[in-house]
Structure formats: C-alpha cells, structure tokens
C-alpha positions in Angstrom: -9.6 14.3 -11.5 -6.8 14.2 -13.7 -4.0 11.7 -13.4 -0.3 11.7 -14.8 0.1 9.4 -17.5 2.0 6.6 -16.4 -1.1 6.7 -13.7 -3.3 6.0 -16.4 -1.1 3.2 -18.0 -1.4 0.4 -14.8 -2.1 1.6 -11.3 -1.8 -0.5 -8.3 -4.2 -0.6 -5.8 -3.6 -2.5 -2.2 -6.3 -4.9 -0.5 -6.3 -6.8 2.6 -7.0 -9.6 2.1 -6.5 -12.8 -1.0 -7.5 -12.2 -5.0 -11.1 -12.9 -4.9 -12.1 -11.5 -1.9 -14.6 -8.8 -0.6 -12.1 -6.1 -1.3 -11.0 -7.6 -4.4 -14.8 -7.7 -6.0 -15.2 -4.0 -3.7 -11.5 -2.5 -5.4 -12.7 -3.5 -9.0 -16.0 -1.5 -8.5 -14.5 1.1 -6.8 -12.3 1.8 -9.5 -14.5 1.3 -12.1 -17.0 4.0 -11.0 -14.3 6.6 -9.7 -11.8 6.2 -12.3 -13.1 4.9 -15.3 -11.2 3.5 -17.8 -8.0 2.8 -15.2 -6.3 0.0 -15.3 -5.5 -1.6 -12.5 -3.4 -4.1 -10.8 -4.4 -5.8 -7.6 -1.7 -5.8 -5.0 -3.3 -8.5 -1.7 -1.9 -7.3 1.6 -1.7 -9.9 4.8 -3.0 -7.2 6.6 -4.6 -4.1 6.0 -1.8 -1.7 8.0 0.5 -3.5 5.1 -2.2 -1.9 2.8 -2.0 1.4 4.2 2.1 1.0 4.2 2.0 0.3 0.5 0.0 3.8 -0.4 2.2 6.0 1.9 5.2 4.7 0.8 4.1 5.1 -2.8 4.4 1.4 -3.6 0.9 1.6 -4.6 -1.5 4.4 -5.7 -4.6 3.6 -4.2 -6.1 0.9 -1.3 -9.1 -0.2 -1.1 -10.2 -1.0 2.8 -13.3 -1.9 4.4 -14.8 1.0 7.2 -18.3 -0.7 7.9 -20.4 -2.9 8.0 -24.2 -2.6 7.7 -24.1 -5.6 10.6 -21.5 -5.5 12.0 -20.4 -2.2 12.5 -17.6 0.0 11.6 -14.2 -1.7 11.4 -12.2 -0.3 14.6 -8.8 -1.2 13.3 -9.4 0.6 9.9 -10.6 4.1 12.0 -6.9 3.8 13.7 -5.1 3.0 10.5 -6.9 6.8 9.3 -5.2 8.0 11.9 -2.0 6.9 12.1 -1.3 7.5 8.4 -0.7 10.1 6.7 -3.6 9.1 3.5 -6.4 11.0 1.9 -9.8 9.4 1.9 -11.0 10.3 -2.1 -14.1 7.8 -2.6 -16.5 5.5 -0.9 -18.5 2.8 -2.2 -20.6 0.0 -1.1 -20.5 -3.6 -1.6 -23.5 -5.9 -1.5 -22.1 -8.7 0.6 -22.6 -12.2 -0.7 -21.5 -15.7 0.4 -21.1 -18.8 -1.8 -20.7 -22.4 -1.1 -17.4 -23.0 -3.6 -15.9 -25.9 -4.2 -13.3 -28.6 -6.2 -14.8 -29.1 -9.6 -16.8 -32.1 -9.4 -17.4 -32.0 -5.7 -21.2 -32.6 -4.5 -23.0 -31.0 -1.6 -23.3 -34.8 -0.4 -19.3 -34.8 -0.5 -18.9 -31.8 1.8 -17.8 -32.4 5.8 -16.5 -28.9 6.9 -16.5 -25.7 5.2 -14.3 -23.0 5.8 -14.3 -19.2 5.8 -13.4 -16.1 7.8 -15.0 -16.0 11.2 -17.5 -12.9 10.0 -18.5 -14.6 7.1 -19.5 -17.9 9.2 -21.7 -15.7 11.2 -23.6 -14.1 8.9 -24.6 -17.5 7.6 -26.0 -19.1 10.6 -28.8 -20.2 9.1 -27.5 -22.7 6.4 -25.1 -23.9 8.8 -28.3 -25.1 11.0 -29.8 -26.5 8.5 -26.9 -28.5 7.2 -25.5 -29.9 10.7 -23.4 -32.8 9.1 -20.8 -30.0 7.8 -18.4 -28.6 10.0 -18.0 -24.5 10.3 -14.4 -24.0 10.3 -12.5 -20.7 10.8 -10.4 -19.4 8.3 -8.1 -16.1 7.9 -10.2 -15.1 4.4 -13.1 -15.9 2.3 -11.2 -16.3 -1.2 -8.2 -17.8 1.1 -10.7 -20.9 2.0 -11.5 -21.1 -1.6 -7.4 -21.0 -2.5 -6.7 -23.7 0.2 -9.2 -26.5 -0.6 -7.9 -25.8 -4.3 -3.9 -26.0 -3.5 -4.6 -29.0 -1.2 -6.8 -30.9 -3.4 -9.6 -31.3 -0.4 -12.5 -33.4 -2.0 -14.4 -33.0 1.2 -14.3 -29.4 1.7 -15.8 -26.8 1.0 -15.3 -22.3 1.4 -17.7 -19.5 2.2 -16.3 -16.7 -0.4 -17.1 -14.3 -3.0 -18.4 -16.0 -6.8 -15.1 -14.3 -7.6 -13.0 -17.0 -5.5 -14.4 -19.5 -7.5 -13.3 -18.2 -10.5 -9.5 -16.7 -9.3 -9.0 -20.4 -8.3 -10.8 -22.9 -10.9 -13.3 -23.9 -8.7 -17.1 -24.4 -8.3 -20.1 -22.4 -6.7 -22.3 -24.8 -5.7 -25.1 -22.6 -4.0 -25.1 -19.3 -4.2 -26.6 -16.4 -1.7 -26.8 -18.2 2.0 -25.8 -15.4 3.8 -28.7 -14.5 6.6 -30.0 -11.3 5.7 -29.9 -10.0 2.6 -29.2 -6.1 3.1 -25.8 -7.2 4.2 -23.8 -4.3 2.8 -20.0 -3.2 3.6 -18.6 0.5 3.3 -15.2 1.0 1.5 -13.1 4.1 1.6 -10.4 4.3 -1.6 -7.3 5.8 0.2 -4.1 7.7 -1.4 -1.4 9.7 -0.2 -1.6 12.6 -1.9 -3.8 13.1 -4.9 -3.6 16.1 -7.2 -6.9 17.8 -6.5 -10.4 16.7 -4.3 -13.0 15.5 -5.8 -15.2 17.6 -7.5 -18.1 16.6 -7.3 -17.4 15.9 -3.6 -20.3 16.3 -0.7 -19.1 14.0 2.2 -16.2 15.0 4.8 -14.5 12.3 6.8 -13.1 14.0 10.3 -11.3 12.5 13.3 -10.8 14.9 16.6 -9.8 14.4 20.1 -11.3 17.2 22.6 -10.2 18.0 26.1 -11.9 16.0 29.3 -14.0 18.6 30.5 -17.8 18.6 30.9 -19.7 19.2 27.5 -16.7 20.0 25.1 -18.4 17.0 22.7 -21.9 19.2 22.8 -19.8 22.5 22.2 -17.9 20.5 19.0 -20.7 19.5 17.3 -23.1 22.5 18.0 -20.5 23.7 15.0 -22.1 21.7 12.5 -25.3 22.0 13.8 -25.4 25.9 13.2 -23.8 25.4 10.2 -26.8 23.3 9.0 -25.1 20.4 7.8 -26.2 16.4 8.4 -24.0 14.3 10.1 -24.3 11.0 9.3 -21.8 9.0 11.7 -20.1 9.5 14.6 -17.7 7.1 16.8 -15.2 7.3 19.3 -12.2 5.2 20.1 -9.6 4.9 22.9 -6.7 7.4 22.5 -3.8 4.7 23.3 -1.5 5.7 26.5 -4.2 8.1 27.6 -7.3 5.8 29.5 -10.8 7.2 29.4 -10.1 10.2 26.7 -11.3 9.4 23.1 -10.7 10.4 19.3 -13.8 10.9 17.5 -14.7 9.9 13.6 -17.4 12.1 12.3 -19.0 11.7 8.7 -20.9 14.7 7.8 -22.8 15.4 4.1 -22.3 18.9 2.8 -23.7 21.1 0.2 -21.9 24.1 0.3 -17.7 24.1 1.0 -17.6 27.3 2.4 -20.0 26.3 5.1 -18.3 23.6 5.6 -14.8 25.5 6.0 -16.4 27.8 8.5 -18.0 25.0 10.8 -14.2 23.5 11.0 -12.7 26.8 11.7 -15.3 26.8 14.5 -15.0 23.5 15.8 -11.0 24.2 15.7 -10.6 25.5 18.8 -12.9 23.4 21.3 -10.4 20.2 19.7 -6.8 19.2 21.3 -6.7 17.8 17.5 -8.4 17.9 14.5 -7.4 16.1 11.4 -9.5 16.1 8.0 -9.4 12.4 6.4 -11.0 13.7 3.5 -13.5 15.0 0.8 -16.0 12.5 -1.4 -18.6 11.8 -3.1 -21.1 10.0 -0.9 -21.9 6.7 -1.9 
C-alpha cells in the first residue's frame, strides 16, 4: 500500500487507553508488521469513540482498537463504534496479553498493600491475587494508568497490573513478571482508517455487519450465501439494533481465497439484508 509522503514522514495513530498500555504495545506491532518503516506517533484517547472521532475527522491516520478477546470475548462497544463510523478496517493483529507487577523504583513485594489495574486485568489474574491475600485488588480505569498514578503520587505501598511497557513509559519497576491465569490469553486488534488509498493486497479476511428482516429463517437464507460460495466463516455475533427491541445487527468474519467469489456471495446475500455494510478487507492475522 502506498502512502503520500508526508504519511510517511510521522503518522498518528489513536489508542484508547494511556502510553503503555495494551493498545500501545498492540499499535507499535501493528504498525510495525503492516507498515514498515512508518513512523509513528501515539495519540491516547479517554475513550475509544474519541479514537474512532480522531480517524474520521482526519486528526489522526490510523487507530488501533481492541475487537476480542481470546477470554473474554469480543468487545461489544468496539462492534458498535464499526458501525456508527464511517472507517475502513485495513489490518488485524494479535497481542499476547501479559500482566506485570510494576512498581516505584526501590519498592519490595514485602512493601506492597493494594495493587491496582483495570477491572479485566484483575480478573484474569485471580490466581496471584489468592495467593497473596495481604494486598488489596483495586480497580482502576487502565493498566499503564495504575502504573502512571503510583508514579505521579509517589505511592511506596502500591503497586499496578500493566504491560512491561508501563514500567518503562513511567520510570518504574517490574517486579514479577507473567501472573496472569492462563497463558493463551490473546487479544484481537483491528487498525482502522477513514479512507485508505487502495485494500490490501495481499488481503483474505472480510469484516461484514448486516441487519435482516424479522421473519422466520432470513439468518439461514443469509448465510447459505457463503456457504454455496465455499468460503469459511470464522465469527459471527449479533447485537441489539438500538430503538428497535428484539431485531439484531450481525458481525460476520469470513476468510476468502478468491475476491470474485467473494463479490458474488455479497451480491447474493444483498437482498435477504435491510442493511449491509462492508467494514473491510485484511490480511488475517
């Protein structure tokens, strides 16, 4: 994919979330793989429809969100934000989720009484928390955040949950790395623009949302499409369509070898859909 030139001088890509976060580490290695030699700038979003905001107004060129979670599940807020904007899903990628005690320079496990991270994060590390009862679990809006508070407030008795990355955004310590529960903990990205000059090329993964009329077996009738059309759908979802109870938008994710297949199965889905809208074309993961 070719970019103009002051592209290739800095571009800015939107995360939710603080520097040294999940989707900061997830952002760098996006980038990395799908537009080597980029340079970047980091541009941390409060919240990730500020994120989406940022790429359709052109404040940014890219952003960086989380979709899924190998755990937990997709992200329902993120599938709405696909929606409601007008972006172009161009890449995925997938982050191997790991969670670090981190804290002040000098501090001691001994030292620590509560440690603080994002409510997910806490979760996922159940298991250290047990076994280390004489430290509080306190929630926190964001991994790196923790990491940034204990830091700015000069706590000597706290610690964060956060990426190695916090640690080193912030001048602190990792004191033990890897607690998180299980260790195929993995998180889906999607790298999101507003309008980029041409689809991937070497792209085999479609990202679909589409709403169908409430009538008995339209969803069997939609996805007999890609059935006949021999290609392997790999996710599906549905969420609420807001203001209408009981009718739902659905996400598909579908792997493809051949694009005029693929064109053909959409033209045929087309008409058993009240809407269809194509988030985009990638490279799978």
């Amino acid at each position: 994919m070719s970019y103009p030139s002051e592209l290739k001088a800095a571009s800015k890509v939107a995360i939710q979330g603080e520097p040294g976060s999940n989707s900061h580490v997830a952002a760098l290695a996006a980038m990395a793989a799908q537009h080597p030699g980029l340079a970047i700038e980091i541009v941390p979003c409060a919240l990730a429809a500020e994120a989406c905001e940022a790429v359709q107004s052109g404040a940014v060129n890219f952003s960086v969100l989380p979709i899924e979670n190998s755990l937990h599940g997709s992200v329902a807020e993120h599938l709405d934000l696909l929606l409601t904007h007008n972006l172009v899903v161009t890449g995925e990628s997938l982050l191997r989720v790991r969670h670090n005690v981190i804290a002040a320079p000098g501090v001691a496990l001994a030292d620590i009484r509560q440690i603080l991270s994002h409510p997910v994060a806490l979760s996922q590390c159940r298991r250290w928390l047990r076994a280390n009862p004489h430290i509080a679990a306190v929630p926190f809006y964001d991994t790196a955040g923790s990491v940034k508070h204990l830091m700015a407030s000069n706590l000597r008795d706290t610690a964060g949950i956060a990426p190695a990355l916090a640690a080193t955004q912030y001048g602190a310590e990792v004191l033990i790395s890897g607690i998180e529960d299980h260790a195929e903990n993995y998180t889906r990205f999607l790298t999101l623009e507003r309008s980029p000059a041409e689809r991937p090329r070497n792209a085999n993964k479609l990202s679909i949302a589409f709403s169908l009329e409430h009538r008995p077996g339209t969803l069997l009738r939609a996805l007999e499409a890609f059935s006949a059309a021999g290609l392997n759908l790999t996710k599906i979802e549905s969420r609420p369509v807001h203001g209408r109870p009981w009718e739902y938008v659905f996400f598909v994710d579908l792997r493809f070898d051949d694009a005029a297949k693929l064109d053909s199965a959409l033209e045929s889905l087309r008409p058993h859909t009240q809407m269809l809208k194509e988030l985009g074309r990638y490279p799978a993961a």
